[in-house]
C-alpha positions in Angstrom: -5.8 -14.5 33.0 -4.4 -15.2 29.8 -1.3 -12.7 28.3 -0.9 -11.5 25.0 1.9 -10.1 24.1 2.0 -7.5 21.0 5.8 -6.9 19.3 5.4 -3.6 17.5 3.7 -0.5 18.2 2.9 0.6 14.4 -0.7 0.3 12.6 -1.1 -3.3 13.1 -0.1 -3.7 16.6 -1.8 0.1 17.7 -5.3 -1.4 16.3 -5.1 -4.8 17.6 -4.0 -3.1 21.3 -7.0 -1.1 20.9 -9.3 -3.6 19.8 -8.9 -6.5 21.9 -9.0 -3.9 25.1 -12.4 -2.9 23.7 -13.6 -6.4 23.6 -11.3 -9.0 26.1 -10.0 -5.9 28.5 -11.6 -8.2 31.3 -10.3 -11.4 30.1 -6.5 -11.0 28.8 -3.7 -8.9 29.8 -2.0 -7.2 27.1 1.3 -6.1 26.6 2.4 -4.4 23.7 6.5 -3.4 23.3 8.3 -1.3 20.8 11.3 0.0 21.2 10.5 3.5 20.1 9.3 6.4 22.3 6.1 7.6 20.1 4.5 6.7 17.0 4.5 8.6 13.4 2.6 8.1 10.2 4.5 6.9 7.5 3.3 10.4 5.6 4.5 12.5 8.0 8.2 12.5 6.2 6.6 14.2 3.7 5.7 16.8 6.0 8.8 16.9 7.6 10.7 17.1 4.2 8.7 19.2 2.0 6.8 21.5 4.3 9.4 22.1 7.0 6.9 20.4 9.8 9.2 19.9 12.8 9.8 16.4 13.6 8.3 16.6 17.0 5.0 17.9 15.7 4.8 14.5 13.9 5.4 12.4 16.9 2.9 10.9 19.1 4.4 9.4 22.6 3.2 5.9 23.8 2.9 7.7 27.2 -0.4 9.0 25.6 -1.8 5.7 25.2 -4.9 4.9 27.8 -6.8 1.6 26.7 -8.0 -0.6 29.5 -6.0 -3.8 30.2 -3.1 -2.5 27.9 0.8 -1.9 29.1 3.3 -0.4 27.1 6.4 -0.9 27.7 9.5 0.7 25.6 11.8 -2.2 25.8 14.3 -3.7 22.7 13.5 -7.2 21.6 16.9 -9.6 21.8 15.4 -13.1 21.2 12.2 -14.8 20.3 11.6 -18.3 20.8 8.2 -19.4 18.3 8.4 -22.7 19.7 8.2 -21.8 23.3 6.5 -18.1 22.4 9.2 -16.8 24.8 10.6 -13.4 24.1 13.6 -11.5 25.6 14.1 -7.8 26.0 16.8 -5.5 27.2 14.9 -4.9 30.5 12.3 -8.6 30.4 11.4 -12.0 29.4 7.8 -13.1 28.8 6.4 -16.2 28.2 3.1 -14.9 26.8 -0.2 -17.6 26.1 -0.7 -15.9 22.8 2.1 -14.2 20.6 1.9 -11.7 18.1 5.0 -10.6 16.1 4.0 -6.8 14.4 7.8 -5.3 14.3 7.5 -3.9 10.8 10.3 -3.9 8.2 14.0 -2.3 8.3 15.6 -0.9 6.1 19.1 -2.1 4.7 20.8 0.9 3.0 24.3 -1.3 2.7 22.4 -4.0 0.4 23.0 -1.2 -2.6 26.8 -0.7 -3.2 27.5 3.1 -3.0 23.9 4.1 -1.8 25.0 4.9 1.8 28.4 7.2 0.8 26.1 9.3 -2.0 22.5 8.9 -1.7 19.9 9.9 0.3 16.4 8.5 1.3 12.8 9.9 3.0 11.5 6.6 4.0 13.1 7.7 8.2 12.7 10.5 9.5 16.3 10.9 10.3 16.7 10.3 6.8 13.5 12.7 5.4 15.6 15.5 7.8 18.9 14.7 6.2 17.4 15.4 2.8 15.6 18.5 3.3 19.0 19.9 4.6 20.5 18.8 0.9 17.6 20.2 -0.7 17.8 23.6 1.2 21.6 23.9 -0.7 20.9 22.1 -4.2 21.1 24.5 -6.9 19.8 22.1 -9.3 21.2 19.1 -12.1 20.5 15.7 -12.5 18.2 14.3 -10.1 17.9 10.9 -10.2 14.4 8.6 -7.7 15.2 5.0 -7.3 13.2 2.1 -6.2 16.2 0.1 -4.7 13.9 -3.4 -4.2 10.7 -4.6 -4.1 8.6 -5.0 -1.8 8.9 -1.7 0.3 7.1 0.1 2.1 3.6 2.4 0.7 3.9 1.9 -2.9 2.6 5.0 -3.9 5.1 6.9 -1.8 8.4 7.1 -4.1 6.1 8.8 -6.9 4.4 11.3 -4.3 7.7 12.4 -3.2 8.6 12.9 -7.6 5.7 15.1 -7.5 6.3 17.1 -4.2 9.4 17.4 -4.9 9.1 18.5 -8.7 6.1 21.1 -6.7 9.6 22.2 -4.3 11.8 22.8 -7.3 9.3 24.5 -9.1 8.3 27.2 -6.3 12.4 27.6 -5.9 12.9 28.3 -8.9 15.9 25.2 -9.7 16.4 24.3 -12.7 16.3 20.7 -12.1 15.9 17.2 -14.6 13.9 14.6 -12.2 14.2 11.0 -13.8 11.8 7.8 -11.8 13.4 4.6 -11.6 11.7 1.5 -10.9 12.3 -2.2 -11.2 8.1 -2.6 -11.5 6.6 -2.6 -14.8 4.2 -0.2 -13.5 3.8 2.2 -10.5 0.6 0.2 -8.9 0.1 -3.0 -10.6 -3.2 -4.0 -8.6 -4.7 -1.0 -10.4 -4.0 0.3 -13.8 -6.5 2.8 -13.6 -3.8 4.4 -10.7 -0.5 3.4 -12.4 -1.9 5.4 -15.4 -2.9 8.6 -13.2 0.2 8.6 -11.6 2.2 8.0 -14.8 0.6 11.3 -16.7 1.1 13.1 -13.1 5.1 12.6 -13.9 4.8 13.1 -17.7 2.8 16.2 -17.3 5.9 17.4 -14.8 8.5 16.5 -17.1 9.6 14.4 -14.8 11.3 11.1 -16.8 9.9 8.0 -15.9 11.9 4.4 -16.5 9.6 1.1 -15.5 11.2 -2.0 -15.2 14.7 -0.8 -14.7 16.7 -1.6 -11.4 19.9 0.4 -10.0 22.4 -2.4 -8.7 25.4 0.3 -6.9 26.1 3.8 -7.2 29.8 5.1 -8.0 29.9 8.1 -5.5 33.7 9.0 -7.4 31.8 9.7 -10.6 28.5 10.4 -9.3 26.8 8.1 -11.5 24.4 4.6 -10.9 24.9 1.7 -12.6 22.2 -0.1 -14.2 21.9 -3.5 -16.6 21.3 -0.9 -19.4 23.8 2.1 -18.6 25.0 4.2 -16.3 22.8 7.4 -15.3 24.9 10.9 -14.4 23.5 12.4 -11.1 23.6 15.6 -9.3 21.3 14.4 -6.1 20.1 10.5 -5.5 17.1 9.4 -3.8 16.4 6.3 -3.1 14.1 3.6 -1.6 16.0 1.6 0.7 16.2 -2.1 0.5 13.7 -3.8 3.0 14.1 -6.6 5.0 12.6 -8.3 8.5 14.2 -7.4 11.6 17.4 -9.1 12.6 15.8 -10.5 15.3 13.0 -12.2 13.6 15.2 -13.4 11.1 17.3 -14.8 14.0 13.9 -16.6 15.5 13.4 -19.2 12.7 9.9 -17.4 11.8 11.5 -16.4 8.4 11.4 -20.0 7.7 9.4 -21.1 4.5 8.1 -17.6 3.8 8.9 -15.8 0.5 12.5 -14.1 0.2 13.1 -14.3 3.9 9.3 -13.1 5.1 7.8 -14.7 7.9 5.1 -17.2 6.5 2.3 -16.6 7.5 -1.8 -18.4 6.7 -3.2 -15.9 4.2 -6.4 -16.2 5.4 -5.6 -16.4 9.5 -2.3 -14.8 9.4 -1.2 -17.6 12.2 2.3 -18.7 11.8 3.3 -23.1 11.9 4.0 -21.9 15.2 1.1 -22.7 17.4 -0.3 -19.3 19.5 2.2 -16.8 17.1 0.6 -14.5 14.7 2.4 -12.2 12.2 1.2 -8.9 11.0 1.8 -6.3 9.3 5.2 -5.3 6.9 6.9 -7.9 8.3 4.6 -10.7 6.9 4.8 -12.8 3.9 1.0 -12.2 3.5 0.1 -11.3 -0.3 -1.0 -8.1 0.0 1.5 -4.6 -0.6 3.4 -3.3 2.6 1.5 -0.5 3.7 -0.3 0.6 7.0 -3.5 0.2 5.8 -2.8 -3.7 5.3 -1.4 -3.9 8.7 -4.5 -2.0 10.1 -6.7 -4.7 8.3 -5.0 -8.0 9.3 -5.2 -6.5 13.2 -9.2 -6.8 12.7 -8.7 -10.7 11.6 -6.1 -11.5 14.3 -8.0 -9.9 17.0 -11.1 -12.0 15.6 -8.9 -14.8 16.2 -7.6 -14.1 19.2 -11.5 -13.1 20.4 -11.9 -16.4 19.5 -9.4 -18.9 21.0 -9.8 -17.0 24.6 -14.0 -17.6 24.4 -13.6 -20.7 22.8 -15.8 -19.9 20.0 -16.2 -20.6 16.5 -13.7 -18.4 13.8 -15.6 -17.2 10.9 -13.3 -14.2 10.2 -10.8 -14.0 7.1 -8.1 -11.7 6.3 -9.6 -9.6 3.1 -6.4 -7.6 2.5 -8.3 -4.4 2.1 -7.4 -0.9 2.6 -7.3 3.1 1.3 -4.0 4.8 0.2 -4.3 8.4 -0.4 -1.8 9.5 -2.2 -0.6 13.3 -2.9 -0.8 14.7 -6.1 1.3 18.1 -5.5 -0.7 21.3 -4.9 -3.3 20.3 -2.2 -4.6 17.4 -4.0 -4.8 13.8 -3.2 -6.1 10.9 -4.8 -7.2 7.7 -3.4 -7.1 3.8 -4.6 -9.6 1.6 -2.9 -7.9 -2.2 -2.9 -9.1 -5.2 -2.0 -6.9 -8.1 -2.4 -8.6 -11.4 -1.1 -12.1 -11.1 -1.0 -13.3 -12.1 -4.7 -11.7 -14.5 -7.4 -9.0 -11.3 -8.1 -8.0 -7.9 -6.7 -9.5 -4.9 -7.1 -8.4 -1.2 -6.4 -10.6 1.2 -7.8 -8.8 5.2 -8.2 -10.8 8.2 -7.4 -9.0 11.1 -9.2 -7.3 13.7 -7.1 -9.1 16.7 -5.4 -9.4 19.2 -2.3 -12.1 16.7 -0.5 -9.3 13.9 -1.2 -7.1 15.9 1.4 -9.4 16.7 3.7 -10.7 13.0 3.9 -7.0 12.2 4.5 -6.8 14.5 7.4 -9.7 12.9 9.1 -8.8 9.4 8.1 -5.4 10.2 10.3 -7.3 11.9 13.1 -9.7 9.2 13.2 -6.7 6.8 13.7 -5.3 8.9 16.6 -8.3 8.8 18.3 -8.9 5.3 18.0 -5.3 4.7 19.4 -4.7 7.3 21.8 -8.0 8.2 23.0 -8.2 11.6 24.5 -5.0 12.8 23.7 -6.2 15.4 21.6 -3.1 14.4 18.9 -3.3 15.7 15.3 -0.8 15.6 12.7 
């Protein structure tokens, strides 16, 4: 019996687990490692840092998970060969017929001069905790929301938490000056019809809005960020953290010949030069956004591939780059953009305007997941 062995235990490696035990459960073993305990939405910081969710209400534990001819195992990854497709662990080694490498992106808060001394993110939930202490003692100022480096993680996110947070000042009472940063010309450039929406969100907030402008360092002495342009006085700084693969992949050679130290990856297969290895998800230099959704798609083509290579069939499947990001508009209401990156001539994202049925379709979308993933566990966030 053939062994495939699954790095990562976020969207992308959760839906390939559960979909090649749906359709090879008899004909592979699987073996999927992360080195956490349980899994957590990426939106569930939100919820930890504006509406005082406790972080173990957000958590799902890998002991939940059930599929046929899967094994978790909560080990660290040390070493990964791409030639040999051998892979070291604290507690194993495996030498696996088919390899697929799904370990997400870190975050690098050093690569920003001053950011780890005086700023704070939401993007952990270590960090998302750290900040909703501040904010429980800020009595308002300067605020200033900076994209640190692109790409990152859910590109909607940094202006959801403007607005939520805006929404938190508001019902407190703080008199507080909110100022978005971003080195992007606009907030979603796949969709302009969302970058606008999301532009008059801010503007209709007061909340200041600066496209195409990067923050190299903070000074935590004088409490300001530098910038090409200017410095920028600030009371409170959030930021987006630098992203960057895992030392360990970067370590394996995969990085090699991908985009700004990415692993390269076949757009259309998302198979690495390395025969029997497969990338997914954040950590992948495949041309579509970081996001869940992405890494949720490319499982469906690499489980069509791997399908495929154990049956010795024919591989008609493509990677289409498509997926939904709700994203919260502040008072209940969420919107939704609709992108497809590779299946026509160009991208498309379509925006549906924020509303009530937005959230609630959010809410199933997530439970749907859950119960795909860890069926029976009864799980909701």
């Amino acid at each position: 019996m053939r062994t495939v062995l699954i790095l990562g235990a976020g969207f992308g490696g959760l839906e390939l687990a559960s979909r090649l035990s749906h359709s090879l459960a008899d004909e592979v073993r699987i073996v999927l490692i992360d080195r956490n305990d349980s899994f957590t939405f990426g939106f569930a910081k939100l919820e930890i840092l504006f509406r005082d969710v406790p972080p173990e209400r957000v958590r799902v534990p890998y002991a939940d998970l059930a599929h046929p001819g899967v094994e978790f195992r909560r080990e660290e990854v040390s070493a990964i060969d791409p030639r040999t497709r051998r892979v070291v662990t604290d507690k194993s080694e495996y030498e696996p017929d088919i390899l697929v490498v799904a370990l997400g992106a870190d975050y690098d808060p050093a690569a920003t001069p001053g950011f780890v001394e005086d700023g704070y993110e939401y993007y952990s939930i270590e960090g998302a905790c750290r900040l909703r202490d501040r904010l429980a003692t800020f009595e308002g100022g300067d605020v200033l929301l900076a994209i640190l480096s692109v790409p990152f993680k859910c590109p909607p996110a940094p202006y959801e938490g403007a607005m939520l947070l805006y929404e938190k000042l508001f019902e407190r009472h703080i008199d507080a000056r909110l100022h978005m940063i971003s080195p992007m010309d606009s907030p979603i450039p796949v969709s302009a019809d969302t970058s606008a929406a999301l532009v008059e969100a801010l503007n209709n907030r007061g909340i200041e809005y600066s496209p195409g402008r990067r923050v190299h360092a903070l000074d935590p002495s004088r409490h300001v960020a530098v910038t090409r342009t200017g410095d920028l006085p600030y009371d409170l700084f959030i930021g987006i953290p630098k992203h960057r693969v895992p030392a360990v992949v970067e370590a394996s050679g995969l990085t090699e010949g991908g985009t700004d130290g990415w692993i390269a990856v076949d757009p259309h297969t998302l198979e690495t030069p390395y025969p029997g290895v497969y990338a997914l998800g954040d950590c992948a230099d495949a041309p579509v956004p970081r996001a869940g959704v992405f890494a949720e798609d490319a499982a469906h083509t690499v489980a069509a591939g791997i399908t495929a290579t154990v049956r010795g069939s024919d591989w008609s499947e493509r990677y289409r780059g498509r997926g939904v990001c709700h994203i919260e508009f502040g008072d209940g209401l969420v919107g939704k953009v609709d992108a497809d990156f590779l299946s026509g001539p160009a991208p498309v994202a379509p925006f549906s305007a924020p509303s009530k049925e937005l959230a609630r379709e959010k809410a199933a979308a997530a439970a749907a997941r859950l119960d795909r993933w860890f069926p029976g566990s009864n799980r909701r966030i």
